[in-house]
C-alpha positions as YAML, in Angstrom:
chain: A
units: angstrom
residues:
- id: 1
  name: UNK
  ca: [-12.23, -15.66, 4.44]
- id: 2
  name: UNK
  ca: [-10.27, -18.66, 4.62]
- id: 3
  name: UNK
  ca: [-11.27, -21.06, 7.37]
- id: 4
  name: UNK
  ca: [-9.14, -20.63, 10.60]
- id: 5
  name: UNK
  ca: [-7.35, -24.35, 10.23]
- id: 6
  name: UNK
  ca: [-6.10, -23.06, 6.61]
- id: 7
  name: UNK
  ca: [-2.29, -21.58, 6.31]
- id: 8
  name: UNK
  ca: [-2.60, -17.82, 4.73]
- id: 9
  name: UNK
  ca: [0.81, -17.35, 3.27]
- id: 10
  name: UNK
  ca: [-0.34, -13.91, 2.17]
- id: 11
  name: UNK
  ca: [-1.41, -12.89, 5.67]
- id: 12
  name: UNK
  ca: [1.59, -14.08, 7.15]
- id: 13
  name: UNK
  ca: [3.40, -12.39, 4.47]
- id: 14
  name: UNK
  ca: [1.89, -9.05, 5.57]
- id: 15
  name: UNK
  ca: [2.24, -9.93, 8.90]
- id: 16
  name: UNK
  ca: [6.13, -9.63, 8.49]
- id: 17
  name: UNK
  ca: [5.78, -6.74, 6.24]
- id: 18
  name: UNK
  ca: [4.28, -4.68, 8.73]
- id: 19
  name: UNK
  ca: [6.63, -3.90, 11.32]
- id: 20
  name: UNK
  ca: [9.57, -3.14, 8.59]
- id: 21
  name: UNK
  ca: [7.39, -0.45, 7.13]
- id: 22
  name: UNK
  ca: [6.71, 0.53, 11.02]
- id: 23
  name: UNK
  ca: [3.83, -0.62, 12.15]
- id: 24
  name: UNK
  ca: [4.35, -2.58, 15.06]
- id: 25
  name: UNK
  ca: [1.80, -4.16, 17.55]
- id: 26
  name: UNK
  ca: [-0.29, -6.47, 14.71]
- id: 27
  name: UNK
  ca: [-0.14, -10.35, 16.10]
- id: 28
  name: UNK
  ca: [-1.99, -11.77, 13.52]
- id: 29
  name: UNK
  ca: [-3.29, -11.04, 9.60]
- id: 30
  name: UNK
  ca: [-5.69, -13.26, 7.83]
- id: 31
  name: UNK
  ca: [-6.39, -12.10, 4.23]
- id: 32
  name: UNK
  ca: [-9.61, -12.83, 1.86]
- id: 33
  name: UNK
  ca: [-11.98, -10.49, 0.65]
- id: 34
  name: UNK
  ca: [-10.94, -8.32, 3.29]
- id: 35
  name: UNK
  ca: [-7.71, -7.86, 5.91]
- id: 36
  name: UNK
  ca: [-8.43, -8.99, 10.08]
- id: 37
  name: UNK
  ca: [-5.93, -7.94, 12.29]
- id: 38
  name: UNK
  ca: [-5.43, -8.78, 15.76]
- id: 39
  name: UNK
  ca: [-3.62, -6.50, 17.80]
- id: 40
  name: UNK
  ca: [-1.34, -6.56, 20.73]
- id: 41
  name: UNK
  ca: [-3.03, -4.99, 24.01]
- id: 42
  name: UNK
  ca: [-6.80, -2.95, 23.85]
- id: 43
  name: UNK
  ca: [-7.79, -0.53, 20.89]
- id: 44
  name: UNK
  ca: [-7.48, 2.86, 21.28]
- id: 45
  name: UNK
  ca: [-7.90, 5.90, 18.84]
- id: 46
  name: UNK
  ca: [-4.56, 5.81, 18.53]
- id: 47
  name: UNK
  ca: [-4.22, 2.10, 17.90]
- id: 48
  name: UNK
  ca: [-7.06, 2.96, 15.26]
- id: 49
  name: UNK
  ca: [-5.42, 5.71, 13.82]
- id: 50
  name: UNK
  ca: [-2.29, 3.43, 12.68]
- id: 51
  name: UNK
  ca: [-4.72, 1.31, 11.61]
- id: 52
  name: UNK
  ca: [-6.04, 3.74, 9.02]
- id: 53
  name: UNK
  ca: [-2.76, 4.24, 8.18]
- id: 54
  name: UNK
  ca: [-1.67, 0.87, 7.68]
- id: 55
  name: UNK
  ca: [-5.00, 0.52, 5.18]
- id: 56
  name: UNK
  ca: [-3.93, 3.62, 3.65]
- id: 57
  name: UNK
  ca: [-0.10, 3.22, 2.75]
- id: 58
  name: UNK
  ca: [0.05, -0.88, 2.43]
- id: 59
  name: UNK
  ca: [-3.36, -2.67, 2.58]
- id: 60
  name: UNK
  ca: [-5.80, -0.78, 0.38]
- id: 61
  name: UNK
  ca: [-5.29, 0.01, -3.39]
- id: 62
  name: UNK
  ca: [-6.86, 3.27, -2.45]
- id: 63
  name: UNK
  ca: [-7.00, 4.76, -6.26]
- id: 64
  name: UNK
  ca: [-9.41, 1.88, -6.89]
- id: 65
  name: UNK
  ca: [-10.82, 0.66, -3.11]
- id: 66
  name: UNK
  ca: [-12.28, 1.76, -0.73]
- id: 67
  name: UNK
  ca: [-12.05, 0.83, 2.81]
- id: 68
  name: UNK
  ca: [-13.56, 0.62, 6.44]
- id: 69
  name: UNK
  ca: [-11.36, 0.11, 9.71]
- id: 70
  name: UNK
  ca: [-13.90, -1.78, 12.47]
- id: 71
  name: UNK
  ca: [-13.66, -2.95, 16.23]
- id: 72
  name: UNK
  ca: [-14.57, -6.48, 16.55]
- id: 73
  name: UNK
  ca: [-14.85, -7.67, 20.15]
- id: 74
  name: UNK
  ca: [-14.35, -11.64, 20.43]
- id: 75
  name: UNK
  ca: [-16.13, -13.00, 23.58]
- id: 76
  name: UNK
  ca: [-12.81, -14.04, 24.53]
- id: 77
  name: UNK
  ca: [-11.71, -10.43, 24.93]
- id: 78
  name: UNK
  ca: [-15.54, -9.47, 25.83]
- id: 79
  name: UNK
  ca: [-14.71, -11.82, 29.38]
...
């Protein structure tokens, strides 16, 4: 991943691509070797399952990747 100081045109391209294609509620997207979102409000299994969906339709080139949606807690959100 690209260190936090560094501008990710591609995640800030995705970013905006996300709500046109509806899905809304993503505040940030930093791209590398994999996708990190941050997401407006707590995680839910609904907030997961658009998620998967996101991966699914726009982030994952799924006839040739595979891929893994995860919960990351930061310890500013674990406060």
């Amino acid at each position: 991943m690209l260190k936090p100081e560094i501008l990710d045109p591609q995640g800030q391209a995705v970013q905006r691509a996300l709500p046109r294609l509806g899905f809304d509620g993503v505040r940030d997207v930093r791209q590398g070797k994999r996708f990190e979102l941050e997401m407006d409000g707590p995680v839910d299994d609904t907030v997961l399952d658009r998620v998967r969906e996101m991966a699914r339709t726009f982030l994952a080139n799924t006839v040739i990747e595979d891929f893994d949606v995860r919960v990351e807690v930061t310890e500013e959100e674990s406060r």
